[in-house]
One Martini backbone bead per residue (centre of mass of N, CA, C, O) as a GRO file, in nm:
protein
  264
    1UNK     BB    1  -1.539  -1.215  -1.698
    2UNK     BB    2  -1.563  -1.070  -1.385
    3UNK     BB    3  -1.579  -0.790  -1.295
    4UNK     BB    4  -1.379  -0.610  -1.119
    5UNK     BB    5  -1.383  -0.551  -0.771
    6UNK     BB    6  -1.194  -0.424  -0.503
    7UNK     BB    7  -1.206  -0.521  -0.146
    8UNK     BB    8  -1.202  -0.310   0.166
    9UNK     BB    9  -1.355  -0.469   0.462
   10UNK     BB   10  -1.115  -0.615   0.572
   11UNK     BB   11  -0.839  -0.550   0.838
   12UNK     BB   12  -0.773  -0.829   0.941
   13UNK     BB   13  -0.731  -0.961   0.620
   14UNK     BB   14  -0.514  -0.712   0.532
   15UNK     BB   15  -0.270  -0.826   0.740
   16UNK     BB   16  -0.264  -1.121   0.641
   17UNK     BB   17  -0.184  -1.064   0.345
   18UNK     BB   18  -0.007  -0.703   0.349
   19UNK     BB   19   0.018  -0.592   0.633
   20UNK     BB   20   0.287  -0.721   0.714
   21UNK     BB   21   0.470  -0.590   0.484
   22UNK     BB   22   0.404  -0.276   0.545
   23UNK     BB   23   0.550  -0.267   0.789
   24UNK     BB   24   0.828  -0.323   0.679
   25UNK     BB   25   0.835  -0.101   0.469
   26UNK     BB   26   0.785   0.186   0.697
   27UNK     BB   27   1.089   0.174   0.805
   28UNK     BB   28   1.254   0.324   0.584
   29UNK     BB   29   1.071   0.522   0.490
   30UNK     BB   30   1.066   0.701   0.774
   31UNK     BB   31   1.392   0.702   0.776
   32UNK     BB   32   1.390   0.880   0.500
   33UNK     BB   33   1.262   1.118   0.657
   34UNK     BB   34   1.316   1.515   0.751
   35UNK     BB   35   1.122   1.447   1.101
   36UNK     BB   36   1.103   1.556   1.334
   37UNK     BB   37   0.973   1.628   1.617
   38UNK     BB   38   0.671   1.757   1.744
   39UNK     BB   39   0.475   1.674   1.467
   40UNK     BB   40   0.263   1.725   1.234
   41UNK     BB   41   0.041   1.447   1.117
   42UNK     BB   42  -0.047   1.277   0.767
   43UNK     BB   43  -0.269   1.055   0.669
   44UNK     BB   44  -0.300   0.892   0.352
   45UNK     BB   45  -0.481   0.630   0.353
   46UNK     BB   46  -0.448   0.430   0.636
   47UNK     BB   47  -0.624   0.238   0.688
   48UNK     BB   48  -0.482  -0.012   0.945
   49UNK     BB   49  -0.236   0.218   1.054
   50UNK     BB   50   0.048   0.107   1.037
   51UNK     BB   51   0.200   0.403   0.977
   52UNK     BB   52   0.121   0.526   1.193
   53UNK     BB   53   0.193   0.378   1.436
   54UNK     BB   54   0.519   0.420   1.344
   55UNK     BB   55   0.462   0.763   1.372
   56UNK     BB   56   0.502   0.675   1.678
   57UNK     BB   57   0.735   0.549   1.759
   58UNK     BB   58   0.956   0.701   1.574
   59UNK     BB   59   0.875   1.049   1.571
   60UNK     BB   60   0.744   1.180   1.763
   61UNK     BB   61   0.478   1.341   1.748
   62UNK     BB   62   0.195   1.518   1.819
   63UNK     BB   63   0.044   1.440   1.578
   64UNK     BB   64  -0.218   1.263   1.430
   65UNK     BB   65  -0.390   1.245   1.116
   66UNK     BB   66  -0.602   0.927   0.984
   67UNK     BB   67  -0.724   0.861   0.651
   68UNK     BB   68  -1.015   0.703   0.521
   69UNK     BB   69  -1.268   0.557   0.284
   70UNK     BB   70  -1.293   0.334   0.508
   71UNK     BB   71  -1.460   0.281   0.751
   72UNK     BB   72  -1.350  -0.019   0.855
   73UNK     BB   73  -1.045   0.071   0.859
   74UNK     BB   74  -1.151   0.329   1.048
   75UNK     BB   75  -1.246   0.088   1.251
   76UNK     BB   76  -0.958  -0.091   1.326
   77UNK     BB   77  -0.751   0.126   1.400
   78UNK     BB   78  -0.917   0.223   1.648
   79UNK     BB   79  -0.880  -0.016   1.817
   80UNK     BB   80  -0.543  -0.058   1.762
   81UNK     BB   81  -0.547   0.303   1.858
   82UNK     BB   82  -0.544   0.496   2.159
   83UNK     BB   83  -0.350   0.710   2.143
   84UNK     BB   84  -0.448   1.064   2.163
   85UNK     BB   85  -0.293   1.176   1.901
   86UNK     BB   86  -0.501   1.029   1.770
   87UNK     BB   87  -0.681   1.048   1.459
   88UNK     BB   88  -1.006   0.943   1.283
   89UNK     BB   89  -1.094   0.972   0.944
   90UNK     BB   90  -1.337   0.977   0.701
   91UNK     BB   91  -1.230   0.998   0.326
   92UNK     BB   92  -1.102   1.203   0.076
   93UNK     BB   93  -0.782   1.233  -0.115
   94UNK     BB   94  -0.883   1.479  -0.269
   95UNK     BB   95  -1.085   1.634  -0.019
   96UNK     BB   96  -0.938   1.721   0.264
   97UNK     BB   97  -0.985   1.762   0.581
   98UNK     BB   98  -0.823   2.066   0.569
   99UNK     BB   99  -0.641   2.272   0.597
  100UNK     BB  100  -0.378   2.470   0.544
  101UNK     BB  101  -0.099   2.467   0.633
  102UNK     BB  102  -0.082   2.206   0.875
  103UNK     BB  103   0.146   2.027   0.803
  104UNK     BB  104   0.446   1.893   0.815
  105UNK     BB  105   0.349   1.595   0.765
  106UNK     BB  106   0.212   1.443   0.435
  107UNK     BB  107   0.146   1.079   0.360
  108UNK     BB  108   0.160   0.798   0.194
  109UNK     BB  109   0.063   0.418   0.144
  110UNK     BB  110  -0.031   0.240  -0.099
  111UNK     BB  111  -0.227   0.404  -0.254
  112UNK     BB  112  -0.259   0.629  -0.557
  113UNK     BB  113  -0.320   0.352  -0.731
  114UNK     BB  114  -0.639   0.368  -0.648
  115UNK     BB  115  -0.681   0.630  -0.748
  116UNK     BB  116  -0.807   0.800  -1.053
  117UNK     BB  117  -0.669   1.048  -0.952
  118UNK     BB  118  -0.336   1.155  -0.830
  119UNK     BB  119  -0.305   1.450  -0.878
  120UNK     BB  120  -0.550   1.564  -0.680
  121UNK     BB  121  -0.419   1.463  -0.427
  122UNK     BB  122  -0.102   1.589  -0.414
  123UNK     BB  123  -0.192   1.880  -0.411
  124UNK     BB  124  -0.356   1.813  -0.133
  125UNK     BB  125  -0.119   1.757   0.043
  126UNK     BB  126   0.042   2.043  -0.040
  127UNK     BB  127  -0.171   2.208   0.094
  128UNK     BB  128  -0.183   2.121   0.383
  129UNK     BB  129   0.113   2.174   0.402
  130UNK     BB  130   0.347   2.333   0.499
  131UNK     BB  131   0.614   2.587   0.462
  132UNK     BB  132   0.879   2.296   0.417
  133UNK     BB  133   0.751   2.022   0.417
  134UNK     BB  134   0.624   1.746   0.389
  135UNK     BB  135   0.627   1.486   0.088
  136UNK     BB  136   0.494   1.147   0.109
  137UNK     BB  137   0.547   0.811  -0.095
  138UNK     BB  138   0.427   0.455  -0.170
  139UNK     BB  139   0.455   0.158  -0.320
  140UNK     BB  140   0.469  -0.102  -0.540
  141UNK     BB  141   0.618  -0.296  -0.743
  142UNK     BB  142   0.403  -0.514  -0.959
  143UNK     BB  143   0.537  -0.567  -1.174
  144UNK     BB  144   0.816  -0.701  -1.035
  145UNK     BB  145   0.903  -0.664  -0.712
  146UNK     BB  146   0.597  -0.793  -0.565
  147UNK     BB  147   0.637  -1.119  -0.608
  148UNK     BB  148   0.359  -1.258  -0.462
  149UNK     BB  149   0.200  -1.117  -0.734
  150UNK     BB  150   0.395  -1.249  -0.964
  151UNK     BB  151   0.318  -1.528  -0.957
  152UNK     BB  152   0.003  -1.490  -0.923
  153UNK     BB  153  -0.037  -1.380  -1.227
  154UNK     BB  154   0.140  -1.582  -1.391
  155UNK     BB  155  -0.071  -1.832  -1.297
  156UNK     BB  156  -0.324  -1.674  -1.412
  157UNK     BB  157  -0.245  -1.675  -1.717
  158UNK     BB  158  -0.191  -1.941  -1.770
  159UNK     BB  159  -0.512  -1.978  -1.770
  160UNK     BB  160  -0.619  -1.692  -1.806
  161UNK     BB  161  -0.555  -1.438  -2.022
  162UNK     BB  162  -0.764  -1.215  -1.888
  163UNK     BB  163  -0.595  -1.177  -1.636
  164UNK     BB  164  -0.430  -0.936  -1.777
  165UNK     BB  165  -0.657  -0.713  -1.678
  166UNK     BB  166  -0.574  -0.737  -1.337
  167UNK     BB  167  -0.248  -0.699  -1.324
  168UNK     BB  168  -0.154  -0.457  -1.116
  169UNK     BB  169   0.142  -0.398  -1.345
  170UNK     BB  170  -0.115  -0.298  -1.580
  171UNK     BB  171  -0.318  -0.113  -1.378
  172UNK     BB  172  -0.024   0.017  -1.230
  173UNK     BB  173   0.204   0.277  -1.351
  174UNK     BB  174   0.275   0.420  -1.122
  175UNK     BB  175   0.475   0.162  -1.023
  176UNK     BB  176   0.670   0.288  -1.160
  177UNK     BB  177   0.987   0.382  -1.278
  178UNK     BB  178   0.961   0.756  -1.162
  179UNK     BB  179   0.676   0.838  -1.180
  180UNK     BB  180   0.636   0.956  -0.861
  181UNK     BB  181   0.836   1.166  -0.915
  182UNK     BB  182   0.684   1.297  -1.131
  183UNK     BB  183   0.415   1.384  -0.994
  184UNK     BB  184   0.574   1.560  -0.784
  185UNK     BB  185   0.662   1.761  -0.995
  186UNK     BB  186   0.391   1.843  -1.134
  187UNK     BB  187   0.283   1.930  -0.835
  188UNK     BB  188   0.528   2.152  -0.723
  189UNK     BB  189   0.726   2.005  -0.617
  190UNK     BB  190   1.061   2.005  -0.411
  191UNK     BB  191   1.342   1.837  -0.408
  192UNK     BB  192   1.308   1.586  -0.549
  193UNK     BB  193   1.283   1.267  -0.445
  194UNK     BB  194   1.413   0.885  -0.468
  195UNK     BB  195   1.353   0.515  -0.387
  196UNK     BB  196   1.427   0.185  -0.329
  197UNK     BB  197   1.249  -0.055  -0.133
  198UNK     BB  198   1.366  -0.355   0.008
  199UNK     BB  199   1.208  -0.706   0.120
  200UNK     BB  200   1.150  -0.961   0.275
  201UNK     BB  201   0.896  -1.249   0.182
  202UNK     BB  202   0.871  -1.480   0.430
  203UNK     BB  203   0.709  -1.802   0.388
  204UNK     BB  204   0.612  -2.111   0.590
  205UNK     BB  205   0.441  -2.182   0.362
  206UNK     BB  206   0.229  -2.240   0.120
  207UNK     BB  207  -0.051  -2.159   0.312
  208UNK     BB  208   0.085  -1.906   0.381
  209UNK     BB  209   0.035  -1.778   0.102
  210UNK     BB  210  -0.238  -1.868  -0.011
  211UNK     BB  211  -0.489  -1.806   0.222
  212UNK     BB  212  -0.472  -1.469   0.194
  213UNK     BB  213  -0.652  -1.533  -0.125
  214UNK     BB  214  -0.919  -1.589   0.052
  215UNK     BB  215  -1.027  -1.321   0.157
  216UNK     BB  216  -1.122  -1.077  -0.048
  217UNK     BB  217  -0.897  -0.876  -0.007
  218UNK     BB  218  -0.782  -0.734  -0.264
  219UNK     BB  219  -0.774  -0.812  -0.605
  220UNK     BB  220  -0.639  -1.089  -0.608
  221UNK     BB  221  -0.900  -1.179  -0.353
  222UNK     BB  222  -1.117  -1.077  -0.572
  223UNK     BB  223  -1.026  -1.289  -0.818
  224UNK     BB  224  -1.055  -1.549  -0.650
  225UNK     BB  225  -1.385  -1.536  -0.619
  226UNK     BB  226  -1.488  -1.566  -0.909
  227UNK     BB  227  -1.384  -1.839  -0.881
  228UNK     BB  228  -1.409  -2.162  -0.945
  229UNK     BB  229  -1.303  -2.441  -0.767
  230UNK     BB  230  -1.171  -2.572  -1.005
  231UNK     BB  231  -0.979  -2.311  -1.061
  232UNK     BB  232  -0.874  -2.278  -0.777
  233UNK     BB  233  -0.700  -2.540  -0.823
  234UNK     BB  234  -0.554  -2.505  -1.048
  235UNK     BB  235  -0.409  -2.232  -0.937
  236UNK     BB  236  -0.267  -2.399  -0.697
  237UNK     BB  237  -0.074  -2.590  -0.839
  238UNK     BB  238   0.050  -2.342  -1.039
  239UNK     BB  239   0.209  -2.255  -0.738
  240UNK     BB  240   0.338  -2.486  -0.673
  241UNK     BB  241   0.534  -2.512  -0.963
  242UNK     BB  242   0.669  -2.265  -0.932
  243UNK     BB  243   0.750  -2.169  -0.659
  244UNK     BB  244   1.031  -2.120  -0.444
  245UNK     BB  245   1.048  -2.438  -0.238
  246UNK     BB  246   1.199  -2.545   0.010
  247UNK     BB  247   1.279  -2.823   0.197
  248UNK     BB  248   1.080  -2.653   0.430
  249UNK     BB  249   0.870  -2.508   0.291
  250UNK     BB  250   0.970  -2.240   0.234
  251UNK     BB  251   0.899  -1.895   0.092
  252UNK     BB  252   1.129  -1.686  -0.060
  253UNK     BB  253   1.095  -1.350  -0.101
  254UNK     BB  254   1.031  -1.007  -0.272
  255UNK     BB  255   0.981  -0.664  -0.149
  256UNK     BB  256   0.897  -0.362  -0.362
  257UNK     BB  257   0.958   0.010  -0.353
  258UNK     BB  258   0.843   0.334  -0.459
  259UNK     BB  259   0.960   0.617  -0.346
  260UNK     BB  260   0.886   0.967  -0.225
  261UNK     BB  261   1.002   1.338  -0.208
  262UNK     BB  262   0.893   1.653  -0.072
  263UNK     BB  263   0.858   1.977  -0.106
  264UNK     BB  264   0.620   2.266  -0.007
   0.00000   0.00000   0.00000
């Protein structure tokens, strides 16, 4: 099997696959964090922008800086977000390009389980953040809870053996239960409290399952694109017999996150 390298290079192509799910799951999450308005934001891994969007209609901020390490993906951002309080700037998230003590909250969504080390990440969250501020993160549950993703890995595995050390439920344990409040405990945040979010994610036939794993945006449509075609025809049948798709073609899943937040 070719070593999987995970590719982030099209911000259109992930709005397709996760990114529609993404939207939905940051509306719960910006909701039980205790951030009033006129407040300064630090989006970290902001991606194609989803949570920043959010936190610019929902929280009333006075500014958002937005970090991502994809060019492509802070210019896809930049593209779809025009209004003057967002920043945006390409960089590190374990070296945030940020003065100290300078944000009221600090965010991070579906990022964490994706950098080597994020213990040096949350640390570098807490230093940016002012004292008394918010820091807060959020994953998918991939173990168990991510459904579209646990449909596909038990049906890549069902073919070939070797694809369960790239499912993503066994290559990031950050995204188990409690573990993300550890983290945040021992990187010295106060007041540490977490939660399951769960949404509904509702496809409206088979293609439209299917087609977002042939984008190559993300492991397993990083993991599609190693298959032959042979492979890649085996695995959509694989898929076709196992997703629960009611009589009009819909197939209805479940998508859980384990949020968590904590005092600087």
């Amino acid at each position: 099997m070719p070593q999987l390298v995970d590719s982030w290079q099209s911000g259109h192509a992930y709005a397709q696959f996760v990114g529609r799910w993404s939207n939905r799951i940051a509306h719960p999450f910006l909701g039980w964090l205790p951030v009033s308005s006129n407040k300064d934001w630090l989006d970290v891994g902001c991606g194609t922008g989803v949570l920043s969007s959010l936190i610019l209609n929902s929280k009333q901020p006075r500014e958002i800086l937005a970090i991502d390490s994809s060019p492509e993906f802070i210019a896809f951002a930049q593209e779809t977000n025009k209004d003057p309080r967002f920043q945006f700037a390409a960089g590190l998230a374990q070296t945030l390009p940020a003065e100290s003590n300078r944000f009221d909250a600090v965010v991070s969504g579906l990022v964490l389980n994706f950098v080597p080390q994020p213990e040096p990440v949350v640390t570098e969250m807490r230093r940016v953040t002012k004292p008394g501020g918010v820091v807060a993160a959020y994953l998918w549950d991939y173990a168990d809870g991510m459904q579209m993703l646990r449909f596909f890995w038990d049906a890549a595995v069902a073919l070939e053996e070797k694809a369960a050390e790239l499912d993503e439920g066994r290559r990031f344990p950050l995204c188990q239960e409690g573990k993300l409040e550890r983290l945040f405990v021992d990187s010295g945040l106060r007041q540490v409290k977490s939660r399951a979010i769960e949404i509904a994610t509702v496809f409206a036939s088979f293609e439209d399952y299917w087609r977002p794993f042939l984008s190559g945006v993300g492991p397993a449509p990083s993991y599609v694109m190693t298959l032959s075609e042979r492979q890649r025809i085996a695995l959509k049948e694989q898929l076709l017999v196992s997703l629960p798709q009611a009589a009009d073609g819909t197939i209805s899943l479940v998508a859980r996150a384990w949020a968590v937040q904590g005092t600087a």
